[in-house]
C-alpha positions in Angstrom: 223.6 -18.1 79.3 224.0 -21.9 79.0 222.1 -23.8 81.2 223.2 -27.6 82.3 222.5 -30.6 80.0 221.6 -32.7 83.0 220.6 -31.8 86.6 222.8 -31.9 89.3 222.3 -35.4 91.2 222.3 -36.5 94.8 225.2 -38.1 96.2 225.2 -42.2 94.8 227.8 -43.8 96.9 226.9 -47.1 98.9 227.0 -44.9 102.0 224.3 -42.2 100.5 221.8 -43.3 103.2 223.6 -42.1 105.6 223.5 -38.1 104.5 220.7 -35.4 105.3 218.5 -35.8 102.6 217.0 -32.5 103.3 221.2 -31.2 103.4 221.9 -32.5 100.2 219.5 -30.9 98.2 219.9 -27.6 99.6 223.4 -27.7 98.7 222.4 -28.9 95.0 220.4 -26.0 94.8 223.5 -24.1 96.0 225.5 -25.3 93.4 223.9 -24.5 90.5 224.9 -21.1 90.9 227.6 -20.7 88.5 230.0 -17.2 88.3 228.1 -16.4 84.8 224.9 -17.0 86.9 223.7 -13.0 88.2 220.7 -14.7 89.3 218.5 -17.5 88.7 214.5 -18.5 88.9 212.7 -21.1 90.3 212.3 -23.1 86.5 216.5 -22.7 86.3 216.3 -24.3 89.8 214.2 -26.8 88.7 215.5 -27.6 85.4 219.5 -27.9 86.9 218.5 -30.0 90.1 215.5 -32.0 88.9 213.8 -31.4 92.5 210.4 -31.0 92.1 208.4 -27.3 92.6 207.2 -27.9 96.0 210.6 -28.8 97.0 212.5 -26.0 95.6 210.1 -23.8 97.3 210.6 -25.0 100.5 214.2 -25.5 100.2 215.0 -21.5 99.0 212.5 -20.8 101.9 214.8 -21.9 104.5 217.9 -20.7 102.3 216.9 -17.2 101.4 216.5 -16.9 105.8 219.7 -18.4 107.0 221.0 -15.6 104.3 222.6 -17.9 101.7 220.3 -16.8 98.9 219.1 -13.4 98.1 215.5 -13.1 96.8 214.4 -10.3 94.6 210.7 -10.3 94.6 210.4 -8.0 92.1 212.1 -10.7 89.6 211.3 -13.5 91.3 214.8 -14.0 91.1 217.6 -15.7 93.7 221.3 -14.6 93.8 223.8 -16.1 95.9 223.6 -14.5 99.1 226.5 -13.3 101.8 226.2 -16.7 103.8 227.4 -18.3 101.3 229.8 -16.4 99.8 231.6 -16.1 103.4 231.7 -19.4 103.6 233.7 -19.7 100.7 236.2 -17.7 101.1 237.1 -18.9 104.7 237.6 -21.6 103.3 240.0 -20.1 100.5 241.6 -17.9 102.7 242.6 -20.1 105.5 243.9 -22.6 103.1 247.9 -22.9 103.4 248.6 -24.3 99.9 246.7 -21.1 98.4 248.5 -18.4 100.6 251.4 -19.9 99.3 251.5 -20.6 96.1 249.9 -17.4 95.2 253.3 -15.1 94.8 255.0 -18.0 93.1 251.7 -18.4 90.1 252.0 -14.8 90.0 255.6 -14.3 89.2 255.1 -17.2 86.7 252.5 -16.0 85.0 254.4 -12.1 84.5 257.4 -14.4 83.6 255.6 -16.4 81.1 253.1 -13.8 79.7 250.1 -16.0 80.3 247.4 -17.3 83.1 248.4 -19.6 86.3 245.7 -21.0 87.8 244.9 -23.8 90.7 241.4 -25.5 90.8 240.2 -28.0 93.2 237.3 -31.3 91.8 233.8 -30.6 92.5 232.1 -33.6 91.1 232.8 -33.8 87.1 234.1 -30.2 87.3 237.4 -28.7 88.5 236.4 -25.6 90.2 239.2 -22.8 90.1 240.7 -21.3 93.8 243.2 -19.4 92.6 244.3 -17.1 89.6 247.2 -15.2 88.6 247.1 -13.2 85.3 250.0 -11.1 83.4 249.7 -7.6 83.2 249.1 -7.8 79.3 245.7 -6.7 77.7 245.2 -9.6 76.1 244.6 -12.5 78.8 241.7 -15.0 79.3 239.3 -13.6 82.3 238.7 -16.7 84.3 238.1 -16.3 88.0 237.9 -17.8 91.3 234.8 -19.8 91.4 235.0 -20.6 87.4 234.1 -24.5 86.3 235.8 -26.2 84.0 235.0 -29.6 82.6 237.4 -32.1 84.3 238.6 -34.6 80.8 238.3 -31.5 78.3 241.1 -29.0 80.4 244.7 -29.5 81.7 243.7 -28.9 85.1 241.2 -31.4 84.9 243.4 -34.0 83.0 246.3 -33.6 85.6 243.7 -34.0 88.6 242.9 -37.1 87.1 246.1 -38.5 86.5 247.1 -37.7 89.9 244.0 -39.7 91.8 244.3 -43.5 93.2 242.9 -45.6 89.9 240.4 -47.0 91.9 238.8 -43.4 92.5 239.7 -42.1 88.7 237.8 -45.2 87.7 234.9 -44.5 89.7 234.7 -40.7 87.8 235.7 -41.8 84.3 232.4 -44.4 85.2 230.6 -41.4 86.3 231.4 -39.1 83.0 230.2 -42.2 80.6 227.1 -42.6 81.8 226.9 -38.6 81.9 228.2 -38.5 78.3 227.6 -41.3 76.6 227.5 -39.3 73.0 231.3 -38.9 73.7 232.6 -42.1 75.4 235.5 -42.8 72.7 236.7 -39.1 72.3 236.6 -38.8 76.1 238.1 -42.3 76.9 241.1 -41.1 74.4 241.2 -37.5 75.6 242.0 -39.3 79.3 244.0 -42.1 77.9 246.4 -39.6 76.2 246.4 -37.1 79.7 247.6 -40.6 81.5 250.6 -41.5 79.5 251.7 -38.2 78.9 251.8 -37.6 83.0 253.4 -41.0 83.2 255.9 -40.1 80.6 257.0 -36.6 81.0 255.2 -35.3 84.2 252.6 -32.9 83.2 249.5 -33.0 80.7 248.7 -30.9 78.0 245.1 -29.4 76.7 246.1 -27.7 73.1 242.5 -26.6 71.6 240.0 -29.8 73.2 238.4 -27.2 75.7 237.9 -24.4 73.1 240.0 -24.5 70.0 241.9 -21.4 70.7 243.4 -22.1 74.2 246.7 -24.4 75.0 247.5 -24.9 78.4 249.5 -27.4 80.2 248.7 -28.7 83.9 250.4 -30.3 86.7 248.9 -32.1 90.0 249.8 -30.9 93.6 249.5 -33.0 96.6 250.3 -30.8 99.6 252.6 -33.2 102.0 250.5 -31.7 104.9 247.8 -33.6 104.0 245.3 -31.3 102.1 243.3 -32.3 99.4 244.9 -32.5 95.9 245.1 -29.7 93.8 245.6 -28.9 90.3 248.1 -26.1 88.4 247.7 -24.7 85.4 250.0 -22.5 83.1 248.6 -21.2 79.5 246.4 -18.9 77.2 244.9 -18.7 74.0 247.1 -19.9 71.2 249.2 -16.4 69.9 250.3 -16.6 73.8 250.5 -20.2 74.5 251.8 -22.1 70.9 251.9 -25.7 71.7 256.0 -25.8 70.9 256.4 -23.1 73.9 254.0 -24.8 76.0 255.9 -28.0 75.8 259.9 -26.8 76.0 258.9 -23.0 78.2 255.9 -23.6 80.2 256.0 -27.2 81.4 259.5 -26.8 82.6 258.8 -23.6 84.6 255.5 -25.0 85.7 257.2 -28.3 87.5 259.8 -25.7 88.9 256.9 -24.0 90.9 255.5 -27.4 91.9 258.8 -27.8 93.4 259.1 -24.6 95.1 256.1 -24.6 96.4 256.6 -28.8 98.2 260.0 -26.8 99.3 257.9 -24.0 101.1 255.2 -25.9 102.4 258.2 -28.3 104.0 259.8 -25.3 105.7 257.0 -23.6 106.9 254.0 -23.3 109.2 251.1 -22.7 108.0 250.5 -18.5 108.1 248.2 -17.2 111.2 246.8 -14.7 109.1 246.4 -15.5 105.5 245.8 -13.0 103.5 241.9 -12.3 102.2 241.4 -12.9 98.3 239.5 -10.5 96.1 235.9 -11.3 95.1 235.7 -13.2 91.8 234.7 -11.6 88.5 231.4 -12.8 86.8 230.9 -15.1 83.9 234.2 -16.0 81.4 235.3 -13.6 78.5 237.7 -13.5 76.4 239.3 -9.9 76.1 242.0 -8.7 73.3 
C-alpha cells in the first residue's frame, strides 16, 4: 500500500480563520481514507495528516461515536464507517448531472470498448463519481471514490483547462510547492493539456499517468449551476492506441458532452435518482 508523500494540510486561503479548526481536522483525518485503504492505524493517521498523537486520539474519539469510523480494537485499526459512507452517496445519488449522464457513459463505453468515467477536484486530486465499463475481460478496475493525480490524468488535465485562470493559477501554485522535484515536467504536462483544449476541445493523457494507459478527457459545466465536472474516455494502450483515441474517442466523447447539456436543458432534475452501487476497493489492472 502506498502511503502519501506529504500530509494532508489545513485549508490556507486568507479566509482560513474563519473555519472550525476542530472541523477541519476531523475531515483531514477523513480523507486519508483512500478505496485501497481496508483500514488504517493511528501512525498512518499521523503520518498522512501531520496532527499530532494526542490530537488524532481525540479526534477518532469523537468520530468512531458519531459512527463515521469503525474501530477494531483487536487491530487497533479504523475503517471508514456507515456515517460517512451515507453521506457520500447522498450526495452522489441526488446529484442530477450523475443520474444523467450515467446511461449515456455506459453506452459509450460498450460502443467504444473501453472505460467512461466522471471525477469531481478534491484538492490536488480528481476524485472519480461515476464509472462505466465495457463488458470485455480486459478493462482497468477503477471505482467510485478512486484518486487520481489532477496534472498526470485526462480528467485532471481537462478540469484544469476548464477552471477561471485565476483559480487554475492558484492550484498549479499549490502542486509546485507540493512538487517541486517536478516543476518543468508538470509546468509542460499542463502547458500541453491547455493548448490542446484550446485548440481542438479535449485533452489527452497517452502513458504520463502510467505508461500503459491513453485516455482522453473533456470538462463539463452543468448549465444548472453545479460544480464542474470532468469526463473521461480510454484504457490501457492495446484498447486505447493513441491514433483511435484522437480520430474515435474524442469525437464520440464531445458528442456525449453535447447530449448530456441537451438533456440537462430539457429536463428537471429526477425526484428519485437512482442509488449507485458501493465502490470496489483499491485499483487493479485485470486481463
Amino acid at each position: 500500500m502506498r502511503k502519501r508523500n506529504k500530509p494532508i494540510v489545513a485549508p490556507t486561503e486568507d479566509d482560513a480563520g474563519q473555519h472550525s479548526l476542530a472541523l477541519v481536522r476531523g475531515l483531514q483525518i477523513l480523507r486519508t481514507f483512500t478505496p485501497a485503504d481496508s483500514s488504517l492505524g493511528n501512525q498512518d493517521l499521523i503520518e498522512r495528516t501531520g496532527l499530532p498523537k494526542a490530537t488524532i486520539s481525540r479526534l477518532t474519539y469523537t468520530l468512531v461515536g458519531l459512527g463515521y469510523l469503525l474501530y477494531d480494537p483487536a487491530l487497533g485499526r479504523y475503517r471508514i464507517g456507515p456515517a460517512t459512507v451515507s453521506l457520500g452517496y447522498s450526495g452522489l445519488s441526488t446529484s442530477a448531472v450523475i443520474y444523467m449522464a450515467k446511461p449515456l457513459m455506459q453506452a459509450l463505453a460498450i460502443e467504444t470498448g473501453v472505460a467512461v468515467a466522471m471525477g469531481m477536484r478534491d484538492g490536488h486530486e480528481m476524485v472519480y463519481v461515476a464509472n462505466c465499463r465495457p463488458e470485455t475481460p480486459v478493462t482497468l478496475r477503477l471505482n467510485v471514490g478512486s484518486r487520481l493525480p489532477i496534472w498526470q490524468t485526462s480528467m485532471g488535465l481537462a478540469y484544469l483547462a476548464a477552471m477561471e485562470e485565476g483559480a487554475r493559477d492558484k492550484i498549479i501554485g499549490k502542486l509546485l510547492v507540493a512538487y517541486p522535484d517536478i516543476r518543468d515536467k508538470m509546468l509542460g504536462t499542463i502547458d500541453r493539456a491547455l493548448e490542446s483544449y484550446a485548440r481542438q476541445g479535449f485533452v489527452t493523457s497517452f502513458g504520463e499517468w502510467y505508461s500503459y494507459i491513453n485516455a482522453v478527457g473533456m470538462p463539463f459545466r452543468p448549465t444548472d449551476g453545479s460544480q464542474l465536472v470532468a469526463i473521461t474516455c480510454g484504457g490501457i494502450k492495446d484498447l486505447a492506441p493513441v491514433e483511435e483515441c484522437l480520430t474515435s474517442f474524442a469525437p464520440k466523447l464531445k458528442a456525449l458532452v453535447e447530449e448530456l447539456q441537451s438533456r440537462l436543458l430539457r429536463s428537471d432534475p429526477p425526484s428519485q435518482p437512482e442509488t449507485f452501487g458501493a465502490p470496489l476497493q483499491g485499483f487493479s489492472y485485470e486481463g
